[in-house]
PDB file of N, CA, C, O and CB in Angstrom:
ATOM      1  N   UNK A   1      61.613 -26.773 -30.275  1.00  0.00           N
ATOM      2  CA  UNK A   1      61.658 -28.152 -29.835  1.00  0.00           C
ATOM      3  C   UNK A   1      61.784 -29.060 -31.068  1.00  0.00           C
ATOM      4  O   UNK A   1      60.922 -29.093 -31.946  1.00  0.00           O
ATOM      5  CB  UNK A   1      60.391 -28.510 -28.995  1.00  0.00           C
ATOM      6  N   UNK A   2      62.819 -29.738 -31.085  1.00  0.00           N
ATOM      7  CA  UNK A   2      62.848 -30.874 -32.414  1.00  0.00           C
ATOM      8  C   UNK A   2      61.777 -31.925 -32.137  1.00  0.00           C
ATOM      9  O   UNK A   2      61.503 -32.478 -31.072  1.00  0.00           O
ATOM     10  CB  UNK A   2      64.442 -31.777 -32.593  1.00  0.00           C
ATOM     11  N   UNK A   3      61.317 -32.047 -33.167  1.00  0.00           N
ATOM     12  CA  UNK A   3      60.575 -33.188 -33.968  1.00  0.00           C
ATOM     13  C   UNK A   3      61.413 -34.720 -33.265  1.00  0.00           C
ATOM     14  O   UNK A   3      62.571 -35.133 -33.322  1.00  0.00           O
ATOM     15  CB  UNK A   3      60.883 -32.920 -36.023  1.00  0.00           C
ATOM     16  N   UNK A   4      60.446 -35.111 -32.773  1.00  0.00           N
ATOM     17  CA  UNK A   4      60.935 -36.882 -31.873  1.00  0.00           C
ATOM     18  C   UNK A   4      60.585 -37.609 -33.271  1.00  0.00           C
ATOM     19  O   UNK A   4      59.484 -37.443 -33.797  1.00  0.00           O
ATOM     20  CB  UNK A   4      59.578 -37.708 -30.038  1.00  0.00           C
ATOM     21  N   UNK A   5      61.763 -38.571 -33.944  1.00  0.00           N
ATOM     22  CA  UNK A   5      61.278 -39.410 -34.967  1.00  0.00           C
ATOM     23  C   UNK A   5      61.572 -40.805 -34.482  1.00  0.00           C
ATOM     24  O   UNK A   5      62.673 -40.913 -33.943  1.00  0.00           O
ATOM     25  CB  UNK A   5      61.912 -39.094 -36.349  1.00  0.00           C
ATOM     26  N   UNK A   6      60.822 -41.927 -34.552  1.00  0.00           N
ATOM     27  CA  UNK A   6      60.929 -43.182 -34.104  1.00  0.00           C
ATOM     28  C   UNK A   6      61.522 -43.451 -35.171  1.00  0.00           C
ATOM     29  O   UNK A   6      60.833 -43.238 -36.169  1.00  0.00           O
ATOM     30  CB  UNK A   6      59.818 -43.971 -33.689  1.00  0.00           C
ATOM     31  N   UNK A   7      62.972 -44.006 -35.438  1.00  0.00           N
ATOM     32  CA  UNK A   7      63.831 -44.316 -36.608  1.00  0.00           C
ATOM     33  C   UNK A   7      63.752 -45.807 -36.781  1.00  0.00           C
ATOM     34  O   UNK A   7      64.012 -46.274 -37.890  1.00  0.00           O
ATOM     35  CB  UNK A   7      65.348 -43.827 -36.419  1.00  0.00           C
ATOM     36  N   UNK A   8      63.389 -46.666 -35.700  1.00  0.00           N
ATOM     37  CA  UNK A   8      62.759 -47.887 -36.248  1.00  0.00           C
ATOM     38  C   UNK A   8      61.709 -47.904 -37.235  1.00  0.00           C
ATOM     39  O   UNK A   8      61.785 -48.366 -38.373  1.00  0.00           O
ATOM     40  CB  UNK A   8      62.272 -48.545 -35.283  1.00  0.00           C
ATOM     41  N   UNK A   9      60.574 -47.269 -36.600  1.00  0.00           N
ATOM     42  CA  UNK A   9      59.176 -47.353 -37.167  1.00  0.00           C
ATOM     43  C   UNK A   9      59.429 -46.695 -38.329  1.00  0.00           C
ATOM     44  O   UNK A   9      59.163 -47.494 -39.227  1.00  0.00           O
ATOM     45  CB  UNK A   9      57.971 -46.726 -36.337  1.00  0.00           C
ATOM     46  N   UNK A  10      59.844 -45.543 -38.850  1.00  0.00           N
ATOM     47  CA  UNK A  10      60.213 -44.805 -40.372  1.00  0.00           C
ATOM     48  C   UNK A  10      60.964 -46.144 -40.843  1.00  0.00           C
ATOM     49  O   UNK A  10      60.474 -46.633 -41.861  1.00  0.00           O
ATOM     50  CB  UNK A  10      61.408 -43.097 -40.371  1.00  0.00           C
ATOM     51  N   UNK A  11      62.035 -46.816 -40.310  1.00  0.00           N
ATOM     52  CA  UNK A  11      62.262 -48.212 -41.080  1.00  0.00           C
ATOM     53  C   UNK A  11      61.761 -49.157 -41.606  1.00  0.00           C
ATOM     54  O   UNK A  11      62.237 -49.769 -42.562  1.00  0.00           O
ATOM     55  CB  UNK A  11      62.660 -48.788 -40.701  1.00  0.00           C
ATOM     56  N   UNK A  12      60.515 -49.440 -40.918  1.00  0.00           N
ATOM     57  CA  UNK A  12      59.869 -50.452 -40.750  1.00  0.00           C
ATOM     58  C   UNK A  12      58.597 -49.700 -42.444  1.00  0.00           C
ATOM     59  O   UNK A  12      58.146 -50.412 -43.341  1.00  0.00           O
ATOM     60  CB  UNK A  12      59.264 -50.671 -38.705  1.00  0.00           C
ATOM     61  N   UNK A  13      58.452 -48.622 -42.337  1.00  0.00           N
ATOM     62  CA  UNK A  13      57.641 -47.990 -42.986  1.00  0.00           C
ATOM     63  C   UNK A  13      57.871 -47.845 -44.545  1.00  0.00           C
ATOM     64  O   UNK A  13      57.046 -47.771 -45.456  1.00  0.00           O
ATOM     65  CB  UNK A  13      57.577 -46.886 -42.359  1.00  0.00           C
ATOM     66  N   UNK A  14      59.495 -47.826 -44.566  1.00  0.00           N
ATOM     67  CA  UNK A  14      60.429 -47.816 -46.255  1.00  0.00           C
ATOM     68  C   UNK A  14      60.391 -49.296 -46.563  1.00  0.00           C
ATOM     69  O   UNK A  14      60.267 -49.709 -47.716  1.00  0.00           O
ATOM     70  CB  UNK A  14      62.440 -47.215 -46.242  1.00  0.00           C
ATOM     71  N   UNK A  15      60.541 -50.372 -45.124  1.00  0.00           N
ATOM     72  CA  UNK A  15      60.551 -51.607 -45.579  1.00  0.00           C
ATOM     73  C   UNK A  15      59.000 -52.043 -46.730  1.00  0.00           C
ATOM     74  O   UNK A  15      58.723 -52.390 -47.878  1.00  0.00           O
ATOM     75  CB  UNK A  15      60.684 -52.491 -44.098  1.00  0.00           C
ATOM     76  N   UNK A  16      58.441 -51.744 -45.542  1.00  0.00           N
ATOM     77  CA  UNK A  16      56.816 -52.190 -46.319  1.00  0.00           C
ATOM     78  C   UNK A  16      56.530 -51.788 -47.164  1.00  0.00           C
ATOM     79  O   UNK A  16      55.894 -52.504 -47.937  1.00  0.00           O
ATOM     80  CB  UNK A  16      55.645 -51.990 -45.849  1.00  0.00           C
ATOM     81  N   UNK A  17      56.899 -50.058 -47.626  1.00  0.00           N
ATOM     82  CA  UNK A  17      56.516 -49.690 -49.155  1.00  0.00           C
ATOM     83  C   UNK A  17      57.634 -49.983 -49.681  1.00  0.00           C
ATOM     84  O   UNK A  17      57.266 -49.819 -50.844  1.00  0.00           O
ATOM     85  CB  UNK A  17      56.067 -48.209 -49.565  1.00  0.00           C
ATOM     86  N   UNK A  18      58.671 -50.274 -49.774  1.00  0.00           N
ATOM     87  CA  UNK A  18      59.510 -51.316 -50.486  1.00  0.00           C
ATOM     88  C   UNK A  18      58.426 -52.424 -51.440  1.00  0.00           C
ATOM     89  O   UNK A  18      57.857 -52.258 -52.519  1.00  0.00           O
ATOM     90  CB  UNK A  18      60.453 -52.225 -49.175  1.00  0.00           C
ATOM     91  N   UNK A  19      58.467 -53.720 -50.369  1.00  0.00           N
ATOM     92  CA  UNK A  19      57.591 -54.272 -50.931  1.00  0.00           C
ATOM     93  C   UNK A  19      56.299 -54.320 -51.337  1.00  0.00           C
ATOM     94  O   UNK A  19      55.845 -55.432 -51.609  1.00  0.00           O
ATOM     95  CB  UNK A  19      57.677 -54.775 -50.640  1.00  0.00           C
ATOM     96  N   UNK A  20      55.447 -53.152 -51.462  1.00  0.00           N
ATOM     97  CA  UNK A  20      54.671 -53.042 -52.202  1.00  0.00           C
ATOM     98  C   UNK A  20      54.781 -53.080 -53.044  1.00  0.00           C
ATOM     99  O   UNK A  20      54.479 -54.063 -53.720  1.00  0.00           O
ATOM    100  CB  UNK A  20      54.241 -52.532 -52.177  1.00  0.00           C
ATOM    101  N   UNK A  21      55.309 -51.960 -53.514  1.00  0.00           N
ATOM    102  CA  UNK A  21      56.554 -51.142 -54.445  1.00  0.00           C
ATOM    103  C   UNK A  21      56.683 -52.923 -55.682  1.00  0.00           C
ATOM    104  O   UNK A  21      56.183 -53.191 -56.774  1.00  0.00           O
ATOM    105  CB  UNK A  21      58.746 -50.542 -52.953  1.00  0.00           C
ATOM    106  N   UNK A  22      57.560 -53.675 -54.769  1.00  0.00           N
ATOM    107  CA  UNK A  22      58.289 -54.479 -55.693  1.00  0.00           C
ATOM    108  C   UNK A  22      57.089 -55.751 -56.231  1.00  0.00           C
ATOM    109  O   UNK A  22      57.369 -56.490 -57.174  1.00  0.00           O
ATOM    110  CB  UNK A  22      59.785 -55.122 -54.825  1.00  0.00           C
ATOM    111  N   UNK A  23      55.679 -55.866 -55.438  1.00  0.00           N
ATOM    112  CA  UNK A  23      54.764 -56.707 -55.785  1.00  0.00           C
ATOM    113  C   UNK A  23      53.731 -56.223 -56.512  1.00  0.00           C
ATOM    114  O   UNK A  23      52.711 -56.866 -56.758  1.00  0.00           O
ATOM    115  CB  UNK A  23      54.348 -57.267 -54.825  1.00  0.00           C
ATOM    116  N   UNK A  24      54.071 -54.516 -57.060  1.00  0.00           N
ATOM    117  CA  UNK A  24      53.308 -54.275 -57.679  1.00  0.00           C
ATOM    118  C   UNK A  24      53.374 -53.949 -59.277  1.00  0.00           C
ATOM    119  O   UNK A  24      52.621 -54.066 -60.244  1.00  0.00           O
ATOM    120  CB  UNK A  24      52.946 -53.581 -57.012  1.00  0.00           C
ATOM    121  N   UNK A  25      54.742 -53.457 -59.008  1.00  0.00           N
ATOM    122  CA  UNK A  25      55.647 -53.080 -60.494  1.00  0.00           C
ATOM    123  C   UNK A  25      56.647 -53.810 -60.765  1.00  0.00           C
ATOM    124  O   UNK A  25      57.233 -53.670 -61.839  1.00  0.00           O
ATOM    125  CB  UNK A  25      56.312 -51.749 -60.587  1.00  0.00           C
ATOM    126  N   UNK A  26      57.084 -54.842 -59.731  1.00  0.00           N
ATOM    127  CA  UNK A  26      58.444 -55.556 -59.918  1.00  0.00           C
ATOM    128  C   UNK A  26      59.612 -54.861 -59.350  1.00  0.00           C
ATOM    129  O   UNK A  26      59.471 -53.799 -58.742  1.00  0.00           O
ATOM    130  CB  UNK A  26      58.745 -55.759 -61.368  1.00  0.00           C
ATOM    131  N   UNK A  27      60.980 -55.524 -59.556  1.00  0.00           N
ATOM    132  CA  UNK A  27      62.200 -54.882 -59.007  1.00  0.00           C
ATOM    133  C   UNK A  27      62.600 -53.607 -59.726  1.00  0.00           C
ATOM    134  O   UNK A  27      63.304 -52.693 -59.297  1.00  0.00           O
ATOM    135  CB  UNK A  27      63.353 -55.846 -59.063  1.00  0.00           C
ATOM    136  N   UNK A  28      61.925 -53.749 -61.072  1.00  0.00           N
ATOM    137  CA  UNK A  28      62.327 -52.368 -62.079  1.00  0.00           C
ATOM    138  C   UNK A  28      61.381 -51.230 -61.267  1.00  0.00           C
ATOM    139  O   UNK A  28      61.942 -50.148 -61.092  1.00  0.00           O
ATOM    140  CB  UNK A  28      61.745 -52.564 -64.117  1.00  0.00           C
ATOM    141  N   UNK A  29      60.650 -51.299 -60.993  1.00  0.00           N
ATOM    142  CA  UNK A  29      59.853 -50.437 -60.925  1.00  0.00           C
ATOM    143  C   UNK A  29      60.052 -49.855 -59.396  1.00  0.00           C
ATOM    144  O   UNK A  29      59.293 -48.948 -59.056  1.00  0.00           O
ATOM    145  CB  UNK A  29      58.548 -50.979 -61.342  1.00  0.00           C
ATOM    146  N   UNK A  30      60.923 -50.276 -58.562  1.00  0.00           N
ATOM    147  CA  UNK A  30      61.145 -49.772 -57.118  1.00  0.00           C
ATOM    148  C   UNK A  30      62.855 -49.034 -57.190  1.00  0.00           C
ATOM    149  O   UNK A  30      64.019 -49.433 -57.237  1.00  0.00           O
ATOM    150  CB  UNK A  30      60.989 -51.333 -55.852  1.00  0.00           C
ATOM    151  N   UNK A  31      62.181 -47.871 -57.166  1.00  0.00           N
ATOM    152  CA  UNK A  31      62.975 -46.709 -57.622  1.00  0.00           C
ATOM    153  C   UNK A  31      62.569 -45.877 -55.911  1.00  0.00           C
ATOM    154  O   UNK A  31      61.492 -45.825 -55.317  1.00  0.00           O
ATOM    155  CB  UNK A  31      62.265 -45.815 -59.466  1.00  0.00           C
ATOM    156  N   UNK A  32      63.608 -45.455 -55.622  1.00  0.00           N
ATOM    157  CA  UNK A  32      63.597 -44.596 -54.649  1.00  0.00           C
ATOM    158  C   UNK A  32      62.800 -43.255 -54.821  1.00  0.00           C
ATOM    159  O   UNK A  32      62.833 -42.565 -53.803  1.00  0.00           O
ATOM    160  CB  UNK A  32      64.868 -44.379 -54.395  1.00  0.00           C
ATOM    161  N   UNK A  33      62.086 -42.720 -55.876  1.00  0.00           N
ATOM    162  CA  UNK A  33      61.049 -41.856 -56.115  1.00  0.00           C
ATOM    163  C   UNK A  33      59.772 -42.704 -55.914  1.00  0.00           C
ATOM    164  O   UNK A  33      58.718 -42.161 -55.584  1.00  0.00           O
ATOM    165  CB  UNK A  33      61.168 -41.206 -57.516  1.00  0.00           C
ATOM    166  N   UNK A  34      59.878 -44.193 -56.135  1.00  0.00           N
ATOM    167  CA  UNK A  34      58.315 -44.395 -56.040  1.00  0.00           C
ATOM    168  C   UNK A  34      58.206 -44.957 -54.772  1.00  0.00           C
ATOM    169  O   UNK A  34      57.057 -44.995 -54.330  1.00  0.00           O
ATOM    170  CB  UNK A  34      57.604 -45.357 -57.171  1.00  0.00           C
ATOM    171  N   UNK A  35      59.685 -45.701 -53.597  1.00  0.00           N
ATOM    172  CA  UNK A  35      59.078 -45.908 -52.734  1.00  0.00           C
ATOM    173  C   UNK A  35      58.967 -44.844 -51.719  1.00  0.00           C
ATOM    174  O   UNK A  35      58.243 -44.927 -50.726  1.00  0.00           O
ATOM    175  CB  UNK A  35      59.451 -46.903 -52.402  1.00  0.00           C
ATOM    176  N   UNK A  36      59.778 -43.761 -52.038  1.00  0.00           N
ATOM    177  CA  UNK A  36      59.319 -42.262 -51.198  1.00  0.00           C
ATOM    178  C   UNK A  36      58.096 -41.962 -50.876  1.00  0.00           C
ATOM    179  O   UNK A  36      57.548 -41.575 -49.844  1.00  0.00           O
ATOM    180  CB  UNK A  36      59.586 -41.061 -51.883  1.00  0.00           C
ATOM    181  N   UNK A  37      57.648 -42.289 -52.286  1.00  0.00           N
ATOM    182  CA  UNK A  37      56.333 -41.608 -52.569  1.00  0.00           C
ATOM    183  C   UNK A  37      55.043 -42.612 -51.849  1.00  0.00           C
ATOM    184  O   UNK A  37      53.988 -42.143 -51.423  1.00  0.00           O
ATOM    185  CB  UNK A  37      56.163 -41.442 -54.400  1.00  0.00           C
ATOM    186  N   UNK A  38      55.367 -43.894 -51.835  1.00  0.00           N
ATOM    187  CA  UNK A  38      54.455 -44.883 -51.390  1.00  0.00           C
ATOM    188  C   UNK A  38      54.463 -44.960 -50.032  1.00  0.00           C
ATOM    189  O   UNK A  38      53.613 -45.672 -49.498  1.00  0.00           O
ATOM    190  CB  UNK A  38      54.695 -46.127 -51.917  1.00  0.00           C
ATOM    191  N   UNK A  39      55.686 -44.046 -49.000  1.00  0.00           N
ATOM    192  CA  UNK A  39      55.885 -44.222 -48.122  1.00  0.00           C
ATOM    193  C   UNK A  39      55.211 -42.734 -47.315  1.00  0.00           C
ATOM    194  O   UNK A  39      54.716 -42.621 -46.193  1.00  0.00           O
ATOM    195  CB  UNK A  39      57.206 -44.687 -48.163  1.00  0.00           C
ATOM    196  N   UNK A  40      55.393 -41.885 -48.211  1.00  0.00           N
ATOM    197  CA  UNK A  40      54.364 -40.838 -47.686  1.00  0.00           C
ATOM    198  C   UNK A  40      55.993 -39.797 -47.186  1.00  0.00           C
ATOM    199  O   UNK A  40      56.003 -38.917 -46.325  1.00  0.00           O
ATOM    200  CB  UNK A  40      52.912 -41.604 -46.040  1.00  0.00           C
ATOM    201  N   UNK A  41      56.988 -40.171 -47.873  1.00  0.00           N
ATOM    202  CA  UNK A  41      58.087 -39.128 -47.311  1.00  0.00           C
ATOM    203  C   UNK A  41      58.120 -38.630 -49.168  1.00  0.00           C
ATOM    204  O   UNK A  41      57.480 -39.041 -50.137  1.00  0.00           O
ATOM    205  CB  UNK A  41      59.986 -40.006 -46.286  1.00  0.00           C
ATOM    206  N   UNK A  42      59.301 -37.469 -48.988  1.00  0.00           N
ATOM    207  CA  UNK A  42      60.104 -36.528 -49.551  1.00  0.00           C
ATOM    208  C   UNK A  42      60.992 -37.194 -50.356  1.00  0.00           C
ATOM    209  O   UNK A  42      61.916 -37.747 -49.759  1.00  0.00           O
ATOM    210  CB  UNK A  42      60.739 -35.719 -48.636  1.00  0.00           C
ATOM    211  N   UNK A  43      60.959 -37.299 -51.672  1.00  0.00           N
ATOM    212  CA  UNK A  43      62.171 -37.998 -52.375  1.00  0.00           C
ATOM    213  C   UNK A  43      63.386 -37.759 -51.856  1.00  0.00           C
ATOM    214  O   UNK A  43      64.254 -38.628 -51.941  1.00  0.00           O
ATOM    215  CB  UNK A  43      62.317 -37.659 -53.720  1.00  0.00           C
ATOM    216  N   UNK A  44      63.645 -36.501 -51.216  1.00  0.00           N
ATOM    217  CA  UNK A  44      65.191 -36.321 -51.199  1.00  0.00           C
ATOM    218  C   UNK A  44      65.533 -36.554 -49.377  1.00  0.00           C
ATOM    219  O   UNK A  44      66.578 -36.603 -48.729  1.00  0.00           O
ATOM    220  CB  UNK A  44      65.691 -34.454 -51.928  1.00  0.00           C
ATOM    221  N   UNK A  45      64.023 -36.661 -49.002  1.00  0.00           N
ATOM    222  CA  UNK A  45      64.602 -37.295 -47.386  1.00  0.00           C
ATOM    223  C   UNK A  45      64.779 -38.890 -47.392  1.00  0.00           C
ATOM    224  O   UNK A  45      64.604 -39.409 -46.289  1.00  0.00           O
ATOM    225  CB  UNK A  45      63.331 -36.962 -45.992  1.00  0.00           C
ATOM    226  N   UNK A  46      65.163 -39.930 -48.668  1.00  0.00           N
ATOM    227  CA  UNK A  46      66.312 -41.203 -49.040  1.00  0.00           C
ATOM    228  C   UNK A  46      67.439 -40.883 -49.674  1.00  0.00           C
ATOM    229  O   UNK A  46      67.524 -40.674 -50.884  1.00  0.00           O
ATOM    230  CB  UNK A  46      65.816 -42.279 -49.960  1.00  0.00           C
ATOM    231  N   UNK A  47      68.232 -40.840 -48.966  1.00  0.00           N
ATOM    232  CA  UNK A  47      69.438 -40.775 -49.299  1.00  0.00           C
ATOM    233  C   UNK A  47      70.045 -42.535 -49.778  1.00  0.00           C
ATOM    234  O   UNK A  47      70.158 -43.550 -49.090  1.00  0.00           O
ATOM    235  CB  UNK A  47      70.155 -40.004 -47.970  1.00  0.00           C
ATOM    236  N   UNK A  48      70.271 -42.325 -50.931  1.00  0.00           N
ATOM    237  CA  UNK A  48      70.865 -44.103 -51.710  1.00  0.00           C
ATOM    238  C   UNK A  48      72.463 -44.618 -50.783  1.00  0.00           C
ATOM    239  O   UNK A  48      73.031 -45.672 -51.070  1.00  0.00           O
ATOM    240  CB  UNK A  48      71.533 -43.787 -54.133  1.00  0.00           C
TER     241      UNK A  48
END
């Protein structure tokens, strides 16, 4: 049985650690490894 993913809510989830991300280290510092990581996913499950 596949995995049901709410693809809003995972949106809504990159949005917000986005801006963490960018209010905490700045725009340099929001790198798709750190908002992966702030988001609680897999670096390589963001594709740029």
């Amino acid at each position: 049985m596949p995995k049901i993913v709410g693809h809003d809510e995972r949106r809504l989830e990159l949005v917000d650690a986005t801006w963490r991300i960018i209010a905490r280290h700045g725009m340099e510092g929001a790198t798709l490894r750190e908002i992966a990581t702030e988001a609680g996913f897999a670096h390589g499950a963001l594709k740029p």
